[in-house]
Backbone as ProteinMPNN parsed JSONL, in Angstrom:
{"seq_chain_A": "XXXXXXXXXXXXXXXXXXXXXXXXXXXXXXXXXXXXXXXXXXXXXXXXXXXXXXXXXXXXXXXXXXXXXXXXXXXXXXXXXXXXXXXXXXXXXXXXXXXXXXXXXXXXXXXXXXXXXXXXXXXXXXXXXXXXXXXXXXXXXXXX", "coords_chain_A": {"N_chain_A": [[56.64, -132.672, 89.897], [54.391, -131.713, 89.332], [50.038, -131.81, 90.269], [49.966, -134.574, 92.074], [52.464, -135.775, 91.311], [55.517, -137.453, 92.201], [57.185, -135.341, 93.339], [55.313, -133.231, 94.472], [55.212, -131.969, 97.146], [54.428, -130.12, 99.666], [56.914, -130.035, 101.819], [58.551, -129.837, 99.586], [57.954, -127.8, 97.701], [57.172, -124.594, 96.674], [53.977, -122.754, 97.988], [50.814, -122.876, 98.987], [47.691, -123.257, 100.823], [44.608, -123.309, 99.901], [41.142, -121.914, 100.61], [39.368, -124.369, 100.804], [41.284, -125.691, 102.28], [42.674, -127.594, 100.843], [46.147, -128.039, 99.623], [48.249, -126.015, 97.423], [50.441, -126.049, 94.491], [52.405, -123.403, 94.188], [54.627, -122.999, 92.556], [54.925, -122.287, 89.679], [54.377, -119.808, 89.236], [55.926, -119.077, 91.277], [58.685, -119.482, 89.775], [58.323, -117.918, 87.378], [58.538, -115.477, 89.001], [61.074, -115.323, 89.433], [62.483, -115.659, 86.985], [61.611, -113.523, 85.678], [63.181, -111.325, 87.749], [65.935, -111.799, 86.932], [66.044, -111.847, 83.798], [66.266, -109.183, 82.724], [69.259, -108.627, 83.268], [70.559, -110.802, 82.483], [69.517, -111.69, 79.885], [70.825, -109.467, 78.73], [73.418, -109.722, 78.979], [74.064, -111.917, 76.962], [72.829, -110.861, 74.957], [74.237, -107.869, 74.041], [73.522, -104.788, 74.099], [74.229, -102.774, 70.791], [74.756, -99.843, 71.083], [75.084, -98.064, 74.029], [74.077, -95.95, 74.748], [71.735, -95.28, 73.419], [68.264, -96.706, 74.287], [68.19, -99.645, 76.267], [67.303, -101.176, 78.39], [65.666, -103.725, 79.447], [61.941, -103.869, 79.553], [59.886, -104.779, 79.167], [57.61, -107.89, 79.271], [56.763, -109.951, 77.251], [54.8, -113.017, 76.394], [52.758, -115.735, 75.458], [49.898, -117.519, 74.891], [48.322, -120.434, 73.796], [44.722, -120.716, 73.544], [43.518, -123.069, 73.082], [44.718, -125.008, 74.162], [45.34, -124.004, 76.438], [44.055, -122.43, 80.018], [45.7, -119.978, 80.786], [46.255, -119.757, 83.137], [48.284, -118.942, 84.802], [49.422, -117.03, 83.559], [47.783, -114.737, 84.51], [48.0, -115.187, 87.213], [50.401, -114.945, 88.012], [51.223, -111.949, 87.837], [50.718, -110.593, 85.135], [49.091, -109.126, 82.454], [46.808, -109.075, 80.325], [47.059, -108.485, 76.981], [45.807, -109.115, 74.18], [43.663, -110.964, 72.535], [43.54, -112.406, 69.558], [42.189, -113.894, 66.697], [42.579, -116.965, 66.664], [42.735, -117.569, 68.768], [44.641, -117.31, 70.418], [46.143, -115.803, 73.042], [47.769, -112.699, 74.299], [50.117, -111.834, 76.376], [51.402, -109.923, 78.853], [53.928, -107.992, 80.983], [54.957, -105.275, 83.32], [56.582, -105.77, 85.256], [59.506, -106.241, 85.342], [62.664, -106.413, 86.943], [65.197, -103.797, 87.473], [67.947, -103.116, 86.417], [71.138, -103.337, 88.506], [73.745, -100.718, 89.493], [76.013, -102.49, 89.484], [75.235, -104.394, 87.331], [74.609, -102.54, 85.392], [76.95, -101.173, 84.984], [78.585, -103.88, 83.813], [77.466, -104.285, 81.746], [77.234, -102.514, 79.91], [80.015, -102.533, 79.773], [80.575, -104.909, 78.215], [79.138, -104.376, 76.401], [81.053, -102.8, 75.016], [82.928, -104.131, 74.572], [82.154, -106.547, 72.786], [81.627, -108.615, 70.049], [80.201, -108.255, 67.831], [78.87, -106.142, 68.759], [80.525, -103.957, 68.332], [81.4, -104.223, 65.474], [78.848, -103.421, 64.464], [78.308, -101.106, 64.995], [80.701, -99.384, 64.084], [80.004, -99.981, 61.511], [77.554, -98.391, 61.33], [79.081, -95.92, 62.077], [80.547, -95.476, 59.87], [78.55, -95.541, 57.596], [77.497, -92.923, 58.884], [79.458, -91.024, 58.207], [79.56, -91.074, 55.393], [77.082, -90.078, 54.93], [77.671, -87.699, 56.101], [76.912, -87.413, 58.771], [77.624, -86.994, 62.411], [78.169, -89.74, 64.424], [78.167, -89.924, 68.093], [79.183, -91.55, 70.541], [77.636, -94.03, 73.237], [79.752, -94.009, 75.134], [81.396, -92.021, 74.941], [79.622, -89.357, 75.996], [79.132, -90.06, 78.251]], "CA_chain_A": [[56.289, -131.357, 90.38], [52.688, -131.908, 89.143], [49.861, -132.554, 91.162], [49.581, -136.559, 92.101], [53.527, -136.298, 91.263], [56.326, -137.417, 92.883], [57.533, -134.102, 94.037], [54.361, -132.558, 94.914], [54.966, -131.855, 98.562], [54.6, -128.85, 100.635], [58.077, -129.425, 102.203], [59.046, -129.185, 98.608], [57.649, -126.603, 96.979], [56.044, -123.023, 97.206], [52.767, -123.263, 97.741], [49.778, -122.299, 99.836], [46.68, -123.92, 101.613], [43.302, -122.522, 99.804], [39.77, -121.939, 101.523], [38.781, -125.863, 101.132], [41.863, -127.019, 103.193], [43.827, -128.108, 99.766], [47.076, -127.499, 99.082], [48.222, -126.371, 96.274], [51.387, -125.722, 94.706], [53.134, -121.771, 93.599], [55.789, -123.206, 91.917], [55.104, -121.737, 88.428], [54.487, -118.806, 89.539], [58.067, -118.177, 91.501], [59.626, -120.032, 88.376], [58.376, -116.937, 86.609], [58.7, -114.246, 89.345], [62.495, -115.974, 89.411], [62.908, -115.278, 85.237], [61.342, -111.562, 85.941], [64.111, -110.646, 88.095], [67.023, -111.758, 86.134], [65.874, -111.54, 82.547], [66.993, -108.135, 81.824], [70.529, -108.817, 82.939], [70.883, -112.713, 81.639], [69.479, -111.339, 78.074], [71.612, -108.524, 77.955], [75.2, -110.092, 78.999], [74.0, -112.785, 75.933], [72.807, -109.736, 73.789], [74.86, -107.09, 74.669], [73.572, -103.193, 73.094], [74.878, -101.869, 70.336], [74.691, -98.779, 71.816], [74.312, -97.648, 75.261], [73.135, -94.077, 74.213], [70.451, -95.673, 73.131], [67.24, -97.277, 75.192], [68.777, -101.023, 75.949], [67.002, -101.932, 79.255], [64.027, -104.57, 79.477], [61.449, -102.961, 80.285], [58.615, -105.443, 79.359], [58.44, -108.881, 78.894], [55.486, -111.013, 76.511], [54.174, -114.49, 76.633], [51.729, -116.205, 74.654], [48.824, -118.528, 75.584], [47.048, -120.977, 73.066], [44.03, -121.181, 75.043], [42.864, -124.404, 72.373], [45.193, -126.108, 74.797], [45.551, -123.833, 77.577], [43.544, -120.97, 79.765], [46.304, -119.123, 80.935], [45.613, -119.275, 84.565], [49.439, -118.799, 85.126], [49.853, -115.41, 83.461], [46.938, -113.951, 85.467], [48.186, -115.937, 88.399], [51.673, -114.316, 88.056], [50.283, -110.565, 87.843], [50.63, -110.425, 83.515], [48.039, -108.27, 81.924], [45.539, -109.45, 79.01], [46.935, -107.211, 75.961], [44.892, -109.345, 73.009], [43.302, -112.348, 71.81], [43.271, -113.356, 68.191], [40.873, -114.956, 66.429], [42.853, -117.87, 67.068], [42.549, -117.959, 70.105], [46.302, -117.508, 71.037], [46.223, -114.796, 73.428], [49.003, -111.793, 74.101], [49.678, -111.311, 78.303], [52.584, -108.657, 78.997], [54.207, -107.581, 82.027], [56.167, -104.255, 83.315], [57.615, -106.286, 86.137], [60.94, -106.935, 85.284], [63.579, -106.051, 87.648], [65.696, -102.851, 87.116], [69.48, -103.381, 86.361], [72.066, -102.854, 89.443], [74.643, -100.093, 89.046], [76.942, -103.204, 88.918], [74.69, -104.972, 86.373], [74.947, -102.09, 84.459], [78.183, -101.377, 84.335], [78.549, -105.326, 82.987], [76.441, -104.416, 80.112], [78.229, -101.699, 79.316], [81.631, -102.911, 79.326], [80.412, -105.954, 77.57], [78.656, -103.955, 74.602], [82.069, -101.686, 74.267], [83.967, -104.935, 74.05], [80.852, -107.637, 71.867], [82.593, -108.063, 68.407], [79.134, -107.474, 66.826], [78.593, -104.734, 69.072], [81.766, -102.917, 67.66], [80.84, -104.048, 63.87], [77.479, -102.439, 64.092], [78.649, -99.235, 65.655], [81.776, -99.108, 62.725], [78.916, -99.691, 60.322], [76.546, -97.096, 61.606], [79.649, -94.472, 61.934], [80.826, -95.35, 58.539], [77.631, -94.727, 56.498], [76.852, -91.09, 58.983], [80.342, -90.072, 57.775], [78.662, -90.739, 54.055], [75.726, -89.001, 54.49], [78.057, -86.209, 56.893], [76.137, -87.396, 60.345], [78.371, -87.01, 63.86], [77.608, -90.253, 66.016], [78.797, -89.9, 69.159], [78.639, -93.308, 71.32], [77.559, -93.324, 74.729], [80.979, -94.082, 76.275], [81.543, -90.657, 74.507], [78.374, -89.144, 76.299], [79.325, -90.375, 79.61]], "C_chain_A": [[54.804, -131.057, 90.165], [51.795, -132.461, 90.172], [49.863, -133.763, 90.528], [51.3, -137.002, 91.767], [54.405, -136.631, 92.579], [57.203, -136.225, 94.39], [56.754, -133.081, 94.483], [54.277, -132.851, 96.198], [54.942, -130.549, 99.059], [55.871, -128.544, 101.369], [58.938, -129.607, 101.015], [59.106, -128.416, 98.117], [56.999, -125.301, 97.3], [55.095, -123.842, 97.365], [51.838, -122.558, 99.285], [48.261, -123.353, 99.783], [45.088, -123.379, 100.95], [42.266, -122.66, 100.683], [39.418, -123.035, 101.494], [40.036, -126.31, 101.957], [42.819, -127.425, 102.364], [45.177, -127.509, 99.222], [47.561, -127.622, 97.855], [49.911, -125.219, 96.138], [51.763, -124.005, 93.98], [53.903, -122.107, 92.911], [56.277, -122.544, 90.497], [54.75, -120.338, 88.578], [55.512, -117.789, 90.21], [58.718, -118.677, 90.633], [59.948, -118.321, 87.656], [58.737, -115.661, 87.074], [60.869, -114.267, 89.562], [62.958, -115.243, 88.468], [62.844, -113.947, 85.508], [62.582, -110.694, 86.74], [65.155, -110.732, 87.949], [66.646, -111.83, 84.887], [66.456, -110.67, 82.232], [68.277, -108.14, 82.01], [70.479, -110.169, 82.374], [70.617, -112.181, 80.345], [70.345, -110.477, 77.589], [73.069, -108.781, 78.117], [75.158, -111.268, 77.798], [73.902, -111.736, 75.206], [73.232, -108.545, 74.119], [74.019, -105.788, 73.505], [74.711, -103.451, 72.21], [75.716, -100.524, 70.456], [74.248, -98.34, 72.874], [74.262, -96.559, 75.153], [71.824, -94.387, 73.972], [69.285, -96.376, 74.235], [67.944, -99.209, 74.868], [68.031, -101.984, 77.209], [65.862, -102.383, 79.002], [63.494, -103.689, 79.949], [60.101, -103.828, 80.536], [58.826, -106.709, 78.906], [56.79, -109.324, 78.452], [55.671, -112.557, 76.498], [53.273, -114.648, 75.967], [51.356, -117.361, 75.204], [47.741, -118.868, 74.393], [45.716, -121.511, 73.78], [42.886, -122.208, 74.242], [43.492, -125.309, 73.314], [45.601, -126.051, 76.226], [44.761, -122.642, 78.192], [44.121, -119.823, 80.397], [46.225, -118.116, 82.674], [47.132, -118.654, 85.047], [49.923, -117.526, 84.915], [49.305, -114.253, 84.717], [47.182, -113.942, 86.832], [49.766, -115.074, 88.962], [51.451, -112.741, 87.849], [50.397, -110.001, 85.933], [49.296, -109.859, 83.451], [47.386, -108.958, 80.569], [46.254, -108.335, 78.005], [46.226, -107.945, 74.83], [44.792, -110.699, 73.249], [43.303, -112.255, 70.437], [42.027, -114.004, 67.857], [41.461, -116.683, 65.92], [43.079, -118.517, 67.828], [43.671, -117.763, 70.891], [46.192, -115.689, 71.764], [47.706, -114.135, 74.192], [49.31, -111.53, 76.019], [51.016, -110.71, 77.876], [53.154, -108.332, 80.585], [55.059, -106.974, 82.363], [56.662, -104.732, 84.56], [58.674, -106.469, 86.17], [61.985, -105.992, 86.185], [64.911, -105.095, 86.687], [67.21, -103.654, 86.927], [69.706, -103.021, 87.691], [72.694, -101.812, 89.496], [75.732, -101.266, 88.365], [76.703, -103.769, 87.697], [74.746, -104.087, 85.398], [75.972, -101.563, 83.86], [78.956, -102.308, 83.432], [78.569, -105.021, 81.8], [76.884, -103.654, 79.911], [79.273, -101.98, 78.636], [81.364, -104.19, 78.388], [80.048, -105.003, 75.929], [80.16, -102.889, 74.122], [83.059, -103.168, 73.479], [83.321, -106.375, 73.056], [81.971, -107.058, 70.925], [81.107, -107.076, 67.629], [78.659, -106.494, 66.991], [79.012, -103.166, 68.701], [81.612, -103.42, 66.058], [80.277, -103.473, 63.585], [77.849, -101.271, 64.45], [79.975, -98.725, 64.387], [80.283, -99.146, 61.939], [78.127, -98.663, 60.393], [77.389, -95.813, 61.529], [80.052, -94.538, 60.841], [79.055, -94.76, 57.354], [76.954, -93.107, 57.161], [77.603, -90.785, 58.362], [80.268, -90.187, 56.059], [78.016, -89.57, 53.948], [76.334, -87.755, 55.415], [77.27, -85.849, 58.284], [77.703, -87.794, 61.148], [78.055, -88.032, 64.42], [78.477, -89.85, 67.111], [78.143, -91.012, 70.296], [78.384, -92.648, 72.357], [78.435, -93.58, 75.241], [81.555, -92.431, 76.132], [80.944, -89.395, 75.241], [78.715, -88.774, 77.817], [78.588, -91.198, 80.4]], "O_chain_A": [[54.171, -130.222, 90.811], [52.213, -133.329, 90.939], [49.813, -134.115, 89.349], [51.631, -138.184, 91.867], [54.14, -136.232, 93.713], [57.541, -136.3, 95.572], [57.292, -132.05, 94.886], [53.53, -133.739, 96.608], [55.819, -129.856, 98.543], [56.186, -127.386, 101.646], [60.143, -129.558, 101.264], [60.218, -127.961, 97.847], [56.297, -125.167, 98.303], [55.032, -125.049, 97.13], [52.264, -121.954, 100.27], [47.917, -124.034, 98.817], [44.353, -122.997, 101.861], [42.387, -123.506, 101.569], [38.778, -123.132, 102.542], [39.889, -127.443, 102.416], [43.905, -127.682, 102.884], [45.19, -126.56, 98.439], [47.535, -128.643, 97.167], [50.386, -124.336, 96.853], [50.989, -123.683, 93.079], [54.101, -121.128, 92.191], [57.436, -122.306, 90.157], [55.03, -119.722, 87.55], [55.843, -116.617, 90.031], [59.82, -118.13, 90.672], [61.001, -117.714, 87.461], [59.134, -114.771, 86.322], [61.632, -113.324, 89.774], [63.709, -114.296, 88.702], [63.847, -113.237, 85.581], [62.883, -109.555, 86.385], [65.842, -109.953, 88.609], [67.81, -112.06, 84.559], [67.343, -110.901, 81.41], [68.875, -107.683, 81.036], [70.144, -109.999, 81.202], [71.584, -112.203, 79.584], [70.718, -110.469, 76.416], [73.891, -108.135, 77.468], [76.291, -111.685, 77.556], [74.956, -111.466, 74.629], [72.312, -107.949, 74.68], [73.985, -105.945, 72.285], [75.76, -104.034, 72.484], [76.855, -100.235, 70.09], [73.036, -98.133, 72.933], [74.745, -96.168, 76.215], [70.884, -93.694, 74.362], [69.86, -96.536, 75.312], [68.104, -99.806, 73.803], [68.076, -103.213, 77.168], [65.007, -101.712, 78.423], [64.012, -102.796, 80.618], [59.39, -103.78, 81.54], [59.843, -106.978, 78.267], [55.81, -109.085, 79.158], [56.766, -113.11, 76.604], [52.696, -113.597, 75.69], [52.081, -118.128, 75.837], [46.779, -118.193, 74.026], [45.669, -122.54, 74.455], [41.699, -122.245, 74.566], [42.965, -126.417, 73.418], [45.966, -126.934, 77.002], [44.563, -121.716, 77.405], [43.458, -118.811, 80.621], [46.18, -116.972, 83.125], [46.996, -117.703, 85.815], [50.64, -116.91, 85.704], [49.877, -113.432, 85.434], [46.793, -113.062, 87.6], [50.038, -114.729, 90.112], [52.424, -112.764, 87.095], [50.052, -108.842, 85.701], [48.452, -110.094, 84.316], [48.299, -109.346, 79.839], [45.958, -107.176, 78.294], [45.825, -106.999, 74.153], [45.521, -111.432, 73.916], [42.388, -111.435, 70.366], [41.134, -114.49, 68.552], [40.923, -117.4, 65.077], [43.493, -119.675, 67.865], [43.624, -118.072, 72.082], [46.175, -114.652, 71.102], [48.6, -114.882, 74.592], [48.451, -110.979, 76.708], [51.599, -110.935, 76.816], [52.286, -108.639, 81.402], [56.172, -107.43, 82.1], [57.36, -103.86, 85.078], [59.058, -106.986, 87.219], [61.976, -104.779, 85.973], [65.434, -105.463, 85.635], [67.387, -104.788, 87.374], [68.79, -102.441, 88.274], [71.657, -101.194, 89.738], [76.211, -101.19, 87.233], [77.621, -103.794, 86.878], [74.944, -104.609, 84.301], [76.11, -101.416, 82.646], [79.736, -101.935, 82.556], [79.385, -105.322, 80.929], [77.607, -104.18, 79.064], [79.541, -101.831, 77.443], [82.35, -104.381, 77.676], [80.572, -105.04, 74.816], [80.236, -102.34, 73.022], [83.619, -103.247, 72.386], [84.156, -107.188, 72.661], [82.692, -106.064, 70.841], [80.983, -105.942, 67.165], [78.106, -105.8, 66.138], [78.505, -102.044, 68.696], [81.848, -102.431, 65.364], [80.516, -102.755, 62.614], [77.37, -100.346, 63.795], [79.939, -97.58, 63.938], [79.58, -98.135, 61.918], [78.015, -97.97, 59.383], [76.894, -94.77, 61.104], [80.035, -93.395, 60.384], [78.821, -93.78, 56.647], [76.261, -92.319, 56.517], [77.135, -90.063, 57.483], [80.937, -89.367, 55.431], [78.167, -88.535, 53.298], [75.585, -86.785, 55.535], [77.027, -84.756, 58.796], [78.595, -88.538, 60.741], [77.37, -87.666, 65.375], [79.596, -89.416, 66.835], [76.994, -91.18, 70.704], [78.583, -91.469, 72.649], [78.152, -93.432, 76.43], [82.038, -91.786, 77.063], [81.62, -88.368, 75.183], [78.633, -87.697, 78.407], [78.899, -91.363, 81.58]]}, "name": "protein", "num_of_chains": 1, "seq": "XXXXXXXXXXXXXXXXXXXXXXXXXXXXXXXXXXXXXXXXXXXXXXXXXXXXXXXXXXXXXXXXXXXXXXXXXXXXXXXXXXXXXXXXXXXXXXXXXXXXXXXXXXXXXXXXXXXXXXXXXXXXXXXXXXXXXXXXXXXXXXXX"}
């Protein structure tokens, strides 16, 4: 998939023609715009909420770039933002791209975090020590 590889063809891969005439390939760049629009469901039917009352959707997604070995043409290339460098050079890119849930997708994640074991441990644990200290939770299936 590299250039000079095997699979570096144009009727293989994305890709586009620049101002000299050379083609070149997109591929890591729809890899990532690929990840961006299923990430927030794929992470959250693996990590289901605790609580959907609470804030549970992606909203942003980070990457890191050692630029001793790389200069991070791919973040910039993929529309990621610069949030820091280090004085190690390992710099911070960010991006509020990520694709919204569905209604269906969120219904998923819902019904998944009512029925997660650890989802229902942590929520017993959290209503057991309010009814200590004399706090009300009220879940969000409760909520509506």
């Amino acid at each position: 998939m590299q250039r000079g590889g095997r699979w570096y063809q144009p009727e293989l891969l994305p890709g586009f023609t620049d101002r000299r005439g050379v083609w070149r390939s997109s591929l890591a760049s729809y890899v990532i715009g690929e990840a961006l629009a299923n990430i927030g469901y794929d992470y959250l039917l693996r990590h289901p909420p605790v609580d959907c009352a609470f804030p549970y959707r992606i909203a942003a997604v980070l990457s890191y770039c050692d630029t001793r070995l790389h200069s991070g043409t791919i973040y910039r290339a993929a529309g990621f933002q610069l949030a820091r460098k280090n004085d190690r050079g390992i710099e911070t890119w960010y991006t509020l791209d990520v694709a919204p849930l569905s209604n269906y997708e969120d219904d998923q994640v819902r019904k998944l975090s009512r029925q997660d074991e650890r989802s229902r441990r942590l929520r017993a644990k959290r209503e057991a020590q309010g009814a200590q200290q004399g706090v009300l939770f009220i879940s969000g299936a409760e909520r509506g």
